[in-house]
C-alpha positions in Angstrom: -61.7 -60.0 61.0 -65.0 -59.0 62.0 -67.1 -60.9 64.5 -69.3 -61.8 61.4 -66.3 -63.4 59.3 -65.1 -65.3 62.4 -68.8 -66.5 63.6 -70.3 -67.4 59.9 -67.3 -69.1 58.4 -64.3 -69.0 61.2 -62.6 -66.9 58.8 -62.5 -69.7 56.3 -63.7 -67.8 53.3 -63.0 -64.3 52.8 -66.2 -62.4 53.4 -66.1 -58.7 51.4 -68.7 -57.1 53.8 -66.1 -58.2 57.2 -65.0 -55.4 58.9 -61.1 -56.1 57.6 -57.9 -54.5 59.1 -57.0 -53.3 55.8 -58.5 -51.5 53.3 -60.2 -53.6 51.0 -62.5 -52.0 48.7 -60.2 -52.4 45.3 -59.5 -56.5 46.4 -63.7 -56.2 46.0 -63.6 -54.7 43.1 -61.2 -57.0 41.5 -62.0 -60.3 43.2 -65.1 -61.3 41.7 -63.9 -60.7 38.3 -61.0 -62.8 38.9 -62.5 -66.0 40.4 -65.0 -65.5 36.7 -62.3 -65.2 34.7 -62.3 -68.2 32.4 -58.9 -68.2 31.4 -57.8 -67.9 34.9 -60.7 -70.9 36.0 -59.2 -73.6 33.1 -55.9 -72.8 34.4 -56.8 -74.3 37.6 -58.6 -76.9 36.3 -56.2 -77.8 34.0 -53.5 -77.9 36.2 -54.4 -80.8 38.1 -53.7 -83.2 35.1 -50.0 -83.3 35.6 -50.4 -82.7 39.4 -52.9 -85.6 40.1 -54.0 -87.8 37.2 -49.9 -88.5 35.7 -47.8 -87.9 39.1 -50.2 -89.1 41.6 -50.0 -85.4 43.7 -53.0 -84.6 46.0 -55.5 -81.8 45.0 -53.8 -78.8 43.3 -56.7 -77.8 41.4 -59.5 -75.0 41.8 -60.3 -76.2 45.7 -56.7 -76.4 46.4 -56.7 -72.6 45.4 -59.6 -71.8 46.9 -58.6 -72.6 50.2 -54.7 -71.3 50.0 -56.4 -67.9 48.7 -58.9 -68.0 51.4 -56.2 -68.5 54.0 -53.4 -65.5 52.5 -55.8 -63.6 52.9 -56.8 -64.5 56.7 -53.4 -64.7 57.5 -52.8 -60.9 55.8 -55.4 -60.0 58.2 -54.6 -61.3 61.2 -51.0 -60.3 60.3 -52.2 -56.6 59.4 -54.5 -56.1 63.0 -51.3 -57.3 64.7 -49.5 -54.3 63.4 -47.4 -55.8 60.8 -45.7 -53.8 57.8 -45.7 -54.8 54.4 -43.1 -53.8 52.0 -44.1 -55.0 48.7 -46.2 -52.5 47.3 -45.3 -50.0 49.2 -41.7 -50.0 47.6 -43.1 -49.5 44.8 -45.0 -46.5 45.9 -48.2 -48.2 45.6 -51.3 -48.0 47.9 -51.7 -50.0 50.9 -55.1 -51.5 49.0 -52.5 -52.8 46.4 -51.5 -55.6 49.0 -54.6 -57.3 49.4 -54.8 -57.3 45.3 -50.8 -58.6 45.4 -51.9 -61.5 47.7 -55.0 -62.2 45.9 -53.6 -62.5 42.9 -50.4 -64.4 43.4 -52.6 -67.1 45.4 -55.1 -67.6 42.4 -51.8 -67.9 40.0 -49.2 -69.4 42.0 -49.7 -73.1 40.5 -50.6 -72.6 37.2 -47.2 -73.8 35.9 -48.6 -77.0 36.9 -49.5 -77.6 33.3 -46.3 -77.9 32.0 -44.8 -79.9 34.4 -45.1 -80.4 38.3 -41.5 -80.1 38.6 -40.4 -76.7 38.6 -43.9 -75.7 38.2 -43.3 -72.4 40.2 -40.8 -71.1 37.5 -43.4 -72.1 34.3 -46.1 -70.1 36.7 -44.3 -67.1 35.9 -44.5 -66.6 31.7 -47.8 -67.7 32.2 -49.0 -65.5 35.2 -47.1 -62.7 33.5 -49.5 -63.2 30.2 -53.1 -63.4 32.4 -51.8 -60.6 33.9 -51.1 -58.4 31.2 -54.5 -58.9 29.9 -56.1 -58.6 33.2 -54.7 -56.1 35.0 -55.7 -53.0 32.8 -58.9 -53.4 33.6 -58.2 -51.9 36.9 -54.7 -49.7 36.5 -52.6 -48.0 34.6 -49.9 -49.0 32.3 -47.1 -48.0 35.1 -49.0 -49.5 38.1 -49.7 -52.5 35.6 -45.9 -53.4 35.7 -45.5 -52.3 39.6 -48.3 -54.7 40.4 -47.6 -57.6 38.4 -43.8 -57.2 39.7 -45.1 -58.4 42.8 -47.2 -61.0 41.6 -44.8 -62.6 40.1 -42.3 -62.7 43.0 -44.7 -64.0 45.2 -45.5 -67.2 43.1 -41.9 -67.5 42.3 -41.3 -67.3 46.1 -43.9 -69.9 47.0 -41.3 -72.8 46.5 -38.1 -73.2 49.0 -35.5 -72.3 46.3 -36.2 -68.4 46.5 -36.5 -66.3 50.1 -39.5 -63.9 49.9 -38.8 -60.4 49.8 -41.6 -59.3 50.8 -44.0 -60.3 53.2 -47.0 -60.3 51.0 -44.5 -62.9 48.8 -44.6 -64.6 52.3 -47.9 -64.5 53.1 -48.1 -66.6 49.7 -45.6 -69.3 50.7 -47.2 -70.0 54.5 -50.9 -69.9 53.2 -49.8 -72.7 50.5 -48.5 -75.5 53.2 -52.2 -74.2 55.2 -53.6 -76.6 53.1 -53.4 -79.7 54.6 -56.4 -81.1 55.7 -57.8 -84.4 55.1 -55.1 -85.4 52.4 -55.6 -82.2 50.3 -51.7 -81.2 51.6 -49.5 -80.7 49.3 -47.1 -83.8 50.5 -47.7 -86.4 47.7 -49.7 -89.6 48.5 -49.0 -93.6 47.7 -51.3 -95.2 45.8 -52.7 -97.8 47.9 -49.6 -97.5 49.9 -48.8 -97.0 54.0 -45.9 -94.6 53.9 -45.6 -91.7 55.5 -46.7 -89.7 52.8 -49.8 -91.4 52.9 -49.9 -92.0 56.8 -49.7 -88.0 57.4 -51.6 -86.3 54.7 -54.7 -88.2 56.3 -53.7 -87.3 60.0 -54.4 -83.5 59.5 -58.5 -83.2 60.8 -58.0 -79.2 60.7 -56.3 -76.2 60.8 -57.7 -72.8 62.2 -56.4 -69.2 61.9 -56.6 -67.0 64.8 -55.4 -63.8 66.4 -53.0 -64.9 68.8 -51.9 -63.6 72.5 -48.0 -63.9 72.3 -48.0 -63.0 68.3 -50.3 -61.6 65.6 -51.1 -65.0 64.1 -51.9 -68.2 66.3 -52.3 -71.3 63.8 -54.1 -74.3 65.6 -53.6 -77.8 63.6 -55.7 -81.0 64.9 -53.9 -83.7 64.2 -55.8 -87.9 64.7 -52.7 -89.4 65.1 -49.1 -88.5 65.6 -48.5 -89.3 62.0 -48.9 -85.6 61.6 -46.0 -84.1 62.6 -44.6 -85.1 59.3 -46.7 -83.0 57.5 -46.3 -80.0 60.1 -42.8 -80.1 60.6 -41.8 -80.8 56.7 -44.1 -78.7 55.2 -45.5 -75.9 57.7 -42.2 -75.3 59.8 -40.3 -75.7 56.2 -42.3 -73.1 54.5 -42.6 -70.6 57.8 -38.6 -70.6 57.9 -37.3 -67.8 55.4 -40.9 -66.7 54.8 -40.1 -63.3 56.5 -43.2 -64.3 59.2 -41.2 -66.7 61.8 -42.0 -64.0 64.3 -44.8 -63.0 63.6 -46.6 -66.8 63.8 -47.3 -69.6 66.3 -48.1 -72.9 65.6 -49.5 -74.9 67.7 -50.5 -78.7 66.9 -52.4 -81.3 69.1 -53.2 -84.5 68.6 -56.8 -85.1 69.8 -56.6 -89.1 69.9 -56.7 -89.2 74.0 -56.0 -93.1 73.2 -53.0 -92.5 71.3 -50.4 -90.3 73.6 -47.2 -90.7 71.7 -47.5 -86.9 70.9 -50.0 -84.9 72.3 -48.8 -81.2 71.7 -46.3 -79.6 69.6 -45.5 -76.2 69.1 -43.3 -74.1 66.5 
């Protein structure tokens, strides 16, 4: 989280030359290949059919991955300057670089199951992250690493749904990032067609969301909200997703609503 990352893009997009609190020079190695991979791209483009054009879901396409990737690995940063252990790869005796690659990974994969179905997408993520994977991975590791590695992976997308409690807190890392994206109706709350519901109301309410190294915990998560509809999306989906992820202590979230006209809520925090 250098001062370069935070001025240029308020830690927004992960910058490889930052000065990071972890080391990060095999996530550099492996990042650019991944993001060219063209499997791994008409995944995410493919994914949105079911999501969007048949069930009417906002964005879980290549932008929608882009930003939650962005933000696990913000909030892995902010989480590792605060002093925070992770567990993942390191019980499987892998490096501390490994977690960077775990989280990278699992956030570029985690909705791919989207194109079998949206519901109970994260379990048909798994066969299919566990085939990219296999093909992917030995560009960079071993056989044995291989299987340590995509281990991980796979828990993490599996985790990134409410029915499984992360075990890890990269797996975690994975599940909080995912409800980050919420701005301007890109959350992951469906939308009504045309319609006024809540849904609708609160997916638009989110103006944006900023990561930051916080005074009473590692992580402070600011959300600006344009009316109160808001709260919907921040207490269903954010406070939802924090609670089990492993983090709850480890992250404050603080929303405001910055209509001055409209004072129903002005301030929330979780």
């Amino acid at each position: 989280m250098a001062d370069s990352e935070e001025t240029i893009n308020g830690g927004r997009v992960y910058d490889p030359d930052a000065d990071h609190a972890f080391p990060d020079e095999k996530l550099n190695e492996i990042l650019p290949v991944l993001l060219e991979d063209e499997e791994v791209t008409t995944l995410l483009e493919a994914q949105n059919v079911n999501a969007v054009t048949r069930k009417g879901y906002n964005d879980h396409g290549p932008k929608h991955i882009e930003i939650v990737r962005n933000r696990a690995l913000r909030l892995y940063d902010l989480l590792k300057r605060g002093g925070c252990e992770f567990n993942g790869a390191a019980d499987h005796g892998l490096d501390e670089a490994d977690e960077a690659v775990i989280i990278a990974l699992a956030a570029q994969l985690h909705d791919i199951g989207h194109i079998v179905h949206r519901d109970n997408h994260a379990y048909y993520s798994i066969p299919l992250a566990s085939d990219v994977l296999d093909r992917f991975l030995p560009q960079f590791y071993d056989l044995a690493d291989t299987v340590r590695i995509k281990a991980e992976v796979l828990h993490a997308i599996l985790c990134h749904h409410r029915e499984e409690d992360p075990l890890t807190l990269e797996a975690g890392v994975i599940r909080v990032a995912d409800a980050l994206d919420m701005e301007h109706g890109r959350s992951r709350i469906p939308y009504e067609k045309g319609g006024r519901g809540i849904n609708t109301l609160s997916s638009q309410a989110i103006s944006n969301v900023s990561l930051k190294e916080g005074d009473e915990s590692p992580v402070l998560v600011e959300i600006e909200m344009v009316n109160a509809a808001g709260v919907y999306q921040v207490d269903n989906l954010l406070k939802a997703k924090l609670d089990g992820s492993g983090l709850e202590g480890h992250v404050r979230i603080v929303a405001v609503n910055t209509r001055s006209e409209e004072q129903l809520v002005e301030r929330i925090e979780l």
